[in-house]
C-alpha positions in Angstrom: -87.7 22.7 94.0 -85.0 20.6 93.6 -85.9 19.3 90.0 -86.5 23.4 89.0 -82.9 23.8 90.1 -81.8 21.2 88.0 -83.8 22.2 85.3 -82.5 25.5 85.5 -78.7 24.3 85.6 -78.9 22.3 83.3 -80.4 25.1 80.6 -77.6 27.6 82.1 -74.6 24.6 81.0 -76.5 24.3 77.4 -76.4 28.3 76.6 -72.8 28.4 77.6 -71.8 25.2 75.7 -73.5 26.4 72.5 -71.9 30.2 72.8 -68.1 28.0 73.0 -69.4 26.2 70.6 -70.3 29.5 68.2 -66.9 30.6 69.6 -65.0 28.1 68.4 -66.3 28.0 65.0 -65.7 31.6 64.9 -62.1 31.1 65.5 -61.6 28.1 63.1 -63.5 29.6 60.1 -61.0 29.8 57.4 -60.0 33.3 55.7 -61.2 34.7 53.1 -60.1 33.8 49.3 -57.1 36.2 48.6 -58.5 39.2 46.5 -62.1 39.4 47.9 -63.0 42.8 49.6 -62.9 40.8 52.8 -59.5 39.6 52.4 -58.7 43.2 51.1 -60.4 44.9 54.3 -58.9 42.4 56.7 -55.3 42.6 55.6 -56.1 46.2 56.1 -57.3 45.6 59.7 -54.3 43.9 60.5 -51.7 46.5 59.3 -53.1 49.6 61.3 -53.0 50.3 64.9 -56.6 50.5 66.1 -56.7 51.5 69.6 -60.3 51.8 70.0 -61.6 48.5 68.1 -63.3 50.6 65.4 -62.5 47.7 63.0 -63.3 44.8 66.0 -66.8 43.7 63.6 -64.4 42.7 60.4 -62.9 39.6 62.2 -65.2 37.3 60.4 -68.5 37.5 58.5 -69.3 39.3 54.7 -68.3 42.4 54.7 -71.7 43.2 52.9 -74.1 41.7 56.1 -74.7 45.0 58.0 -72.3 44.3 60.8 -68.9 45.6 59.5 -68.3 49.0 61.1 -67.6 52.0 58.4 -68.3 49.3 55.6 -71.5 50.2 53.0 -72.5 48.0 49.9 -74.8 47.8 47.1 -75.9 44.7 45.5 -72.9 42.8 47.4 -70.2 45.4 46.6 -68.4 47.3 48.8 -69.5 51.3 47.5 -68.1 53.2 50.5 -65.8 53.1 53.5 -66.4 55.7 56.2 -63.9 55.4 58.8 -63.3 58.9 59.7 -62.5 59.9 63.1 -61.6 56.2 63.9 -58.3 56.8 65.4 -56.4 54.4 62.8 -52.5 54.7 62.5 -50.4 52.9 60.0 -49.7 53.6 55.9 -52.4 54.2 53.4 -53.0 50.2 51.4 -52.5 50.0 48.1 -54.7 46.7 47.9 -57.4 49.3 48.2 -57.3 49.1 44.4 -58.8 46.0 44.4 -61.9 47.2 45.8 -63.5 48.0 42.5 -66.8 49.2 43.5 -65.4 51.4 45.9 -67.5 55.4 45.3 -66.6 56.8 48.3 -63.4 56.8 50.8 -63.5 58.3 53.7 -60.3 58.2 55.8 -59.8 61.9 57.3 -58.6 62.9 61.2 -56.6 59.8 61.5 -53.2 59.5 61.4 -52.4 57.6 58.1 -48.6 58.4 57.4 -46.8 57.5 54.4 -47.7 58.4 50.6 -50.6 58.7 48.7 -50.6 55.1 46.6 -50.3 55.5 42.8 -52.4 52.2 42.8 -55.2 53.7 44.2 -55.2 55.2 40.2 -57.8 51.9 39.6 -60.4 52.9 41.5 -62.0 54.5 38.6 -65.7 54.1 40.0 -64.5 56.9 43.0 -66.4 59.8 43.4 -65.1 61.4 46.6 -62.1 60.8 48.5 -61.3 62.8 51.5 -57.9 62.5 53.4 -57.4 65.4 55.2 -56.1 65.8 58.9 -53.5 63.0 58.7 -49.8 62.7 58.1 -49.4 61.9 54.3 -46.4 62.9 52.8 -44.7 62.8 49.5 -46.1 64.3 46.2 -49.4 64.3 44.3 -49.3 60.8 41.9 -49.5 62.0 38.8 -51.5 58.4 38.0 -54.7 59.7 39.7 -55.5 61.3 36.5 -57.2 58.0 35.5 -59.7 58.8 38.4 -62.4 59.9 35.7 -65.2 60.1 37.9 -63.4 61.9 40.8 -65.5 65.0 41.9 -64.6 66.1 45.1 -61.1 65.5 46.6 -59.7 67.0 50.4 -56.2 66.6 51.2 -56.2 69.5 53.3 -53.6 69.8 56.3 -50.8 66.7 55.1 -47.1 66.9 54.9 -47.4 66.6 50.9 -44.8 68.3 48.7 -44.4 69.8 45.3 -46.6 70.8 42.4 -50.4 69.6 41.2 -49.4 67.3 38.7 -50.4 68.8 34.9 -51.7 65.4 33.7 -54.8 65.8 36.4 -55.9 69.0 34.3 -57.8 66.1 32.6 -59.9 65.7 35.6 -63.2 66.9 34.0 -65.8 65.6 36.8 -63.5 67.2 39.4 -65.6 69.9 40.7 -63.6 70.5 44.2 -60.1 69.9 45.2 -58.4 71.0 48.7 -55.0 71.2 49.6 -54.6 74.1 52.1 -51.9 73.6 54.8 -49.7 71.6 52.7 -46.8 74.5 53.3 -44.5 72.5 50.9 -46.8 72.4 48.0 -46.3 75.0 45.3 -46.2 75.5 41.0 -49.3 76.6 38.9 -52.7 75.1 38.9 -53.4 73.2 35.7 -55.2 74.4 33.3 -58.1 72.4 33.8 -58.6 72.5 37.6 -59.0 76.8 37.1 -61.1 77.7 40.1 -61.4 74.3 41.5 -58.5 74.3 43.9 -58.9 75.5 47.5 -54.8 76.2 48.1 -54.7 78.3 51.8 -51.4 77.8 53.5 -49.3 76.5 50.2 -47.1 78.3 47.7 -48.9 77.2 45.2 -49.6 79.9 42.4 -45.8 80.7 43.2 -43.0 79.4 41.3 -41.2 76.6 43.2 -38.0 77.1 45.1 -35.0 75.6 43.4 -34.0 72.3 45.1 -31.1 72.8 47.7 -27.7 72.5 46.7 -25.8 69.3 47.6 -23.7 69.3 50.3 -19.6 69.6 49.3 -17.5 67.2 49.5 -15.4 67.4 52.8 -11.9 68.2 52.2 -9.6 65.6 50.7 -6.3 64.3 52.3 -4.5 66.9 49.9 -6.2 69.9 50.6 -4.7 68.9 54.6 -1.4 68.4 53.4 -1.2 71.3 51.4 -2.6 73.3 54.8 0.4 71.9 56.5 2.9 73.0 53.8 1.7 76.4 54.8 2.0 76.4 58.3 5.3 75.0 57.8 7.8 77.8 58.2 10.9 76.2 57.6 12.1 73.1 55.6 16.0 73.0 55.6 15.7 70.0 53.0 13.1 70.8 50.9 10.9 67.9 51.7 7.5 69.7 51.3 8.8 70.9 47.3 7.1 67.9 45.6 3.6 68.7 47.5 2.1 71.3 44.9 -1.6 72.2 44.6 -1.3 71.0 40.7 -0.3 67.8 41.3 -2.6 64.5 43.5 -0.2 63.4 46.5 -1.3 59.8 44.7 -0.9 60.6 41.5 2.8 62.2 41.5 4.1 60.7 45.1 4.2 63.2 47.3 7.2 62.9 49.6 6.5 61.2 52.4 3.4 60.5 51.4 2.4 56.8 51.1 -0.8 55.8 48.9 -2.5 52.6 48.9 -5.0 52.6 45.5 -5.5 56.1 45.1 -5.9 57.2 49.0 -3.5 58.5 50.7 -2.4 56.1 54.2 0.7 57.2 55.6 2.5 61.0 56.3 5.8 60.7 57.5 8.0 63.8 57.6 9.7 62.6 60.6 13.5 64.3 61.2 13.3 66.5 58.6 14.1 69.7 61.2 10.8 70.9 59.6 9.8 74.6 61.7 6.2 74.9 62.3 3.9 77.4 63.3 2.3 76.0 66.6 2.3 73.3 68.4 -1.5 73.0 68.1 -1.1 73.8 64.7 0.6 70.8 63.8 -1.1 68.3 65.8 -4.3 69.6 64.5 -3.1 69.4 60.6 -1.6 66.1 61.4 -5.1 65.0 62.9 -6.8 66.3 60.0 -4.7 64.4 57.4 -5.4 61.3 59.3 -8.8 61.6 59.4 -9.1 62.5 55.5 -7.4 59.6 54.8 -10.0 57.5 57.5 -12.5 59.1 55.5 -11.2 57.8 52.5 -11.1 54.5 53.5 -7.3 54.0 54.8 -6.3 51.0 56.9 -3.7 53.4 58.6 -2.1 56.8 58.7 1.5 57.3 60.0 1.7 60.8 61.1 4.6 61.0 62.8 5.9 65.0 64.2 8.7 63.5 66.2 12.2 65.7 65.1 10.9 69.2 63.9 10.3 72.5 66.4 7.9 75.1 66.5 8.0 78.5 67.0 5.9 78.1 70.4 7.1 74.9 72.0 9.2 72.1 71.1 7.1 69.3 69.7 9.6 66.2 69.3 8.2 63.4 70.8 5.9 61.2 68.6 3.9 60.3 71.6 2.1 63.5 71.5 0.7 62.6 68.0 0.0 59.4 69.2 -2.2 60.4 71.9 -4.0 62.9 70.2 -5.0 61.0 67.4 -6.2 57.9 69.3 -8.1 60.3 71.8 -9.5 61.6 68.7 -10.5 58.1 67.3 -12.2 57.3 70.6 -14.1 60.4 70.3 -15.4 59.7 66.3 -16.2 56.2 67.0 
């Protein structure tokens, strides 16, 4: 019984050092020459999030032996990847272009982000390519009109943008192409794809929007200054005379107005008995002026309101300026 046991253990130690030994030469097996569909398929593996191991079986082996998952060939090249439903995450790969064999692509209900690559404009053996339910953004490359053999394409419910490129007009085996709940995506249909397109939940067949208008520039330091002229209500020595909407403060010095290469870095109208408005009124202006000229890069801004008066409240103490701007300062940075 004894020498059974034995036998037994000694079997069991055999099958375990043989599997570490399969193991190990698993994990020291070199990868695969750059540019072969396994290097190709692998570099893909490691760029996507694969929560569920759908992509596990392309760790080693041919990717034409029957064990990759999602992975068909003929004649030892790869013809079609079906990986739909697989739960991947990550950008679509160009070095998908590589794979020249490559008929079919299957890669909808995942979440693919990104754009659609312009590379993929090689794979001129592809007859159907469906991407739909992911997150692909960006417009239509107008390169994919190269994809002669291209019969049936889904792109259906993307973030893509913009118009069916013209040049895919020349699409000839193109029997069936989807795009419906795209919302950005509008224009005409080339001529060529006439009753081929499947377009629920686009613009397109509408004219496109015009693109938004940029943004204006935010006021300079002399449309501020100018705004403090005006809520100036009197200026016993005329020091506000030189500050004229058809003159720069930097071009024709302003008075009081300091400018270091074209941007205005100092205001100081201090003791000129200048009458203003409010005392928020001027504290405000002043703090816009400063911040203009932050904006434009200044290393400082002197805005001192020490010596005038205002209609409201006396405001001669240059702390108060001071104050506010740094508070202001605190609150930008």
């Amino acid at each position: 019984m004894n020498q059974r046991l034995r036998r037994q253990c000694a079997i069991l130690l055999l099958s375990v050092a043989a599997l570490a030994a399969v193991q190990q030469a698993s994990a020291q097996q070199p990868p695969p020459p750059a540019g072969t569909p396994e290097s190709v398929l692998q570099s893909f593996q490691a760029s996507v999030a694969d929560p569920f191991q759908q992509l596990s079986s392309w760790a080693s082996g041919s990717a034409c032996d029957g064990t990759w998952n999602g992975v068909a060939c003929s004649n030892g090249d790869v013809v079609a990847l079906d990986l739909r439903s697989f739960g991947l995450a990550g950008s679509l790969p160009a070095s998908f272009s590589a794979l020249s064999s490559l008929q079919q692509l299957s890669l909808q209900s995942n979440s693919f982000n990104g754009t659609l690559p312009a590379a993929w404009s090689a794979l001129t053996q592809l007859t159907l390519l469906e991407l739909q339910s992911n997150q692909v953004a960006g417009t239509l490359p107008s390169a994919w009109s190269a994809l002669a053999g291209l019969s049936r394409l889904n792109l259906a419910s993307n973030a893509l943008v913009s118009t069916i490129p013209s040049s895919w007009g020349s699409l000839a085996a193109l029997t069936r192409l989807i795009i419906s709940s795209n919302t950005a995506m509008c224009g005409s249909v080339p001529a060529g794809l006439a009753g081929k397109v499947t377009a629920v939940g686009t613009a397109i067949g509408s004219a496109c929007p015009p693109p938004p208008s940029p943004p204006p520039p935010p006021p300079s330091s002399d449309y501020w200054l100018l705004q403090l002229k005006s809520a100036v209500s009197r200026d016993p020595g005329g020091v506000l005379n030189s500050w004229s909407a058809g003159t720069a403060a930097c071009s024709v010095p302003w008075d009081g107005v300091t400018c270091v290469n074209g941007a205005v870095t100092s205001v100081d109208l201090s003791f000129q008995s200048l009458e203003v408005t409010g005392e928020q009124t001027c504290l405000h202006l002043y703090a816009k002026v400063f911040f203009s000229a932050l904006h434009s890069h200044a290393v400082c801004a002197m805005l001192p309101c020490a010596g005038h008066t205002t209609t409201r409240a006396g405001v001669r103490d240059i702390a108060h300026i001071a104050v506010f701007v740094r508070q202001q300062v605190r609150h930008l940075t």
